[in-house]
N, C-alpha and C positions, 0 to 999 in steps of 0.2 A: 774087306773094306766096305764094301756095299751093304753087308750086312752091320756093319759099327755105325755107319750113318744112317739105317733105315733105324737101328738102336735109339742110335742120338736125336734122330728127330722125334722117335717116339715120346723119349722121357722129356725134349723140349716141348713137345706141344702138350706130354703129361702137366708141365709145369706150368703151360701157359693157359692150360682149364683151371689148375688148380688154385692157379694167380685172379683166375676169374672168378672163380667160385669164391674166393676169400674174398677180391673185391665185392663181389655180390652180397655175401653175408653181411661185410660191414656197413655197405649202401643200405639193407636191409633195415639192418643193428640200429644205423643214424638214423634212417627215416621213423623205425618205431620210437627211438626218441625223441624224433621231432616232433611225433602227433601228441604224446602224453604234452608234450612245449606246449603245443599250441591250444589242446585243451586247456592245460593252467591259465597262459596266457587269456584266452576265452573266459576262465572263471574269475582267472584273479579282476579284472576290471573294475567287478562289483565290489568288493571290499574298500577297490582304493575310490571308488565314489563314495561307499561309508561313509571314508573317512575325511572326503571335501565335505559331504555336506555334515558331518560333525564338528568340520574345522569352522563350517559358516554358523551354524548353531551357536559353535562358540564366541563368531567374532560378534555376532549378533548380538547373545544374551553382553557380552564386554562391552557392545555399544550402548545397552539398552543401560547397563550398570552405569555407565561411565555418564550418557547424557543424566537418570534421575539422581546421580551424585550431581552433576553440574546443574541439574534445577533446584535441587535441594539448597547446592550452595548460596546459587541466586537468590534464591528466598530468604532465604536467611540474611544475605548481606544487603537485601532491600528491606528486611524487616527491621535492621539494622539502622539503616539509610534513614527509616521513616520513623522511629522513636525515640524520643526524647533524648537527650546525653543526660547519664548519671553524675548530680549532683557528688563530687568526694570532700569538698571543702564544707569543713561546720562553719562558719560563719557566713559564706553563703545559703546553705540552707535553712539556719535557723531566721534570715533576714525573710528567707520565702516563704517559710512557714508563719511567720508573725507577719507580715503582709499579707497575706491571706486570712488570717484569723480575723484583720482588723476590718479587712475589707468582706467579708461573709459576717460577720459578729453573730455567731451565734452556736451553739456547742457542738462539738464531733468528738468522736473518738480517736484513737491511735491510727487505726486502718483506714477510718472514713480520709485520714488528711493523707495521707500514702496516697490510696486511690485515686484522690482529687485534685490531687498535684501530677498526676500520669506517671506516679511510679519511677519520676526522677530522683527521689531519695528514699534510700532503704531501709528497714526496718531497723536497723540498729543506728543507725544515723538520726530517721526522725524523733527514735525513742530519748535520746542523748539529748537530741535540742531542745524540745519539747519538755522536757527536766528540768533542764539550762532555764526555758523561758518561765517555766513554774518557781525557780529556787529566785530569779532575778522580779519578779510581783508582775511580768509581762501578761502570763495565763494564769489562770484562775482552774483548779482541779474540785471536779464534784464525782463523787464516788458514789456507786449504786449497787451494793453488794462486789461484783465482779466487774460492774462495768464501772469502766472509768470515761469522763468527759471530760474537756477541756473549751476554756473559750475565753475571749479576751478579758482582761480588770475591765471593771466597768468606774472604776473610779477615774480616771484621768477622760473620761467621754464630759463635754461642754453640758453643763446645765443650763437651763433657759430659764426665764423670770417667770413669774402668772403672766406678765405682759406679753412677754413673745409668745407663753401657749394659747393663750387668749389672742391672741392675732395669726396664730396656726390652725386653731380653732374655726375662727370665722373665714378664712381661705377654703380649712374644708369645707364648708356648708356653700359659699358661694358655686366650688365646684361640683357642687352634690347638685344644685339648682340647675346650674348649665349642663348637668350630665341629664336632668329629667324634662329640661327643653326640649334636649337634641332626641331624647328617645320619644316624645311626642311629635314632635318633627318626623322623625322617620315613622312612624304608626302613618301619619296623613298621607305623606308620600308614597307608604307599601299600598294604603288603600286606595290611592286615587291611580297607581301602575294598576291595579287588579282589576279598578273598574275600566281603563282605557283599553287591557288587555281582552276584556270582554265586549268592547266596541267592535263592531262590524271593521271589517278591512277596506280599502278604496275599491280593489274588485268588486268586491262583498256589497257595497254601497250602489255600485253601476248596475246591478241587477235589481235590488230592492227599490230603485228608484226607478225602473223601469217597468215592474211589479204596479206600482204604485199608481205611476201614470197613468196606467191601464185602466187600475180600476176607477181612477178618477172621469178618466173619460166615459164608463157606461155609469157611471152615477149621473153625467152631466146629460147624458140620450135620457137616462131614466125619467130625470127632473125636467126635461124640454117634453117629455111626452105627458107628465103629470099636467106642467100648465097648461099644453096647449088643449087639455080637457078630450086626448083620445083614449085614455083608456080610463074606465068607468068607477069611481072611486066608490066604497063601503061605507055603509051608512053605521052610524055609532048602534042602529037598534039592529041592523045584522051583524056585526062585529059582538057584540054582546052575545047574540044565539051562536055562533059559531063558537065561542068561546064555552059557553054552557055545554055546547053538543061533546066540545072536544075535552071538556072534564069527566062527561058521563061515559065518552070511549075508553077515556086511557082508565079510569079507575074500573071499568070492566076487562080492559085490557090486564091490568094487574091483578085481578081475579084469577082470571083463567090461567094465565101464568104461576102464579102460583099453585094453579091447583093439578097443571097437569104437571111440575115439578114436581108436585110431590109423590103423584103416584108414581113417576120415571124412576123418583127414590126408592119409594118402594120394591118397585120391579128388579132394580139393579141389586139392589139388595139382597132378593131373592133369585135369583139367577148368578149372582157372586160370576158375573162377568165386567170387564171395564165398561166404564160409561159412555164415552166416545164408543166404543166397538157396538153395542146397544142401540146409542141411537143413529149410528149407520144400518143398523140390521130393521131397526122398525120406522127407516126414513121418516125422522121426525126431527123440526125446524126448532132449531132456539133465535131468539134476538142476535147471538152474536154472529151465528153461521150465517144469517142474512145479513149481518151488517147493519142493525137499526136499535135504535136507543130511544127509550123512554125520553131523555131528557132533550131530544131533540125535537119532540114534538111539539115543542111548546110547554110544558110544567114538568116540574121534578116530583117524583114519591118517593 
């Protein structure tokens, strides 16, 4: 007996490793299928983002389709909105067309009256009426090879006398006179703006007359010192020598002037350097570098 239950425990607890061991493998089993899950899991993620941001792509380009359909359409029904309504009645058009014609009076073509009308009647429309107004003496057709003209009878227009043109006449000419009034008119007026514009300003004035005053007052010490005989006035026969002396200066003056100009020419010349640079190199004065003028000496050459 002892030996049948040391038996039976045996193969019980045989069976309850072996329960475990199976347990184990399947725990195993599951978990290695859990990892390859969770990997996918892990991968798959990125596809299904693909395929949002493909789905947004799409709804995107759909918006973008959808709103330049709906500006397209806008456009359209404003362009709509803004041009003219299409004439479809011939007796209205042909009344447009021949009011027009009478009011321009003067020749167009098929296209030109299309055009000028904005396109509110159509080319087989204006062609029908404009037929209509030729077969009925309303237009007048002048043909030019290929081209064709049209333009109002001139016969039912008001003729006028010699008398009325001759007092049309003379209306023009009076307004020809008034029109070369008004444009001498306006010449005095441009020149008398030009000359005001070139008048001193009020500022401008408070300075120059301040200028002025100045020098009026040492003109007036001047002339208080002439009378009162202090300072010693030039007699006409030294006035005269002085004036002799200062002929024989300046026409020596313009001598030498000339002559040392020339050899400076000369030199620059042959030395083929600039002339400025030269006559800083051989420190040599002209008139202008000192700032003095022949003509302020007293006579011009």
């Amino acid at each position: 007996m002892a030996g049948k239950r040391k038996r039976a425990s045996a193969a019980e607890n045989d069976e309850d490793y072996s329960g475990a061991a199976e347990e184990e493998s399947r725990d195993t089993q599951e978990s290695n299928k859990e990892e390859p899950s969770e990997k996918e899991e892990e991968a798959s993620p990125k596809p299904k983002e693909k395929k949002k941001k493909t789905k947004k792509k799409e709804s995107t380009a759909s918006t973008k389709k959808a709103s330049s359909s709906a500006g397209k359409k806008s456009t359209t029904a404003s362009s709509k909105k803004g041009s003219k309504p299409v004439i479809k009645s011939e007796s209205e058009a042909r009344n447009m067309i021949l009011e027009y014609m009478k009011a321009q009076n003067r020749p167009y073509s098929l296209q030109q009256v299309i055009d000028n009308l904005g396109g509110q009647i159509k080319k087989a429309m204006a062609t029908k009426c404009i037929d209509k107004l030729e077969q009925e003496g309303e237009l007048v057709l002048k043909a030019n090879g290929k081209q064709k003209l049209w333009y109002r009878n001139q016969t039912d227009l008001e003729v006028l006398s010699k008398e009325e043109l001759k007092e049309i006449d003379n209306d023009i000419k009076d307004i020809q006179k008034d029109i070369a009034a008004v444009k001498s008119d306006n010449q005095k007026r441009a020149s008398e703006l030009a000359r005001i514009q070139k008048a001193p300003t009020t500022v401008q004035l408070v300075s120059i007359v301040a200028t002025q005053r100045e020098e009026l007052a040492a003109k007036k010490q001047k002339l208080e010192k002439l009378e009162s005989g202090s300072i010693q006035l030039v007699s006409p026969e030294e006035k005269k020598k002085a004036l002799v002396d200062l002929d024989k200066y300046l026409k020596e003056w313009k001598k030498r002037k000339n002559l040392a100009m020339s050899i400076f020419d000369s030199c620059s010349e042959t030395c083929e350097t600039n002339p400025s640079e030269l006559l800083e190199e051989i420190g040599m004065d002209t008139d202008e570098s000192v700032g003095v003028d022949m003509k302020t000496m007293g006579r011009l050459y």
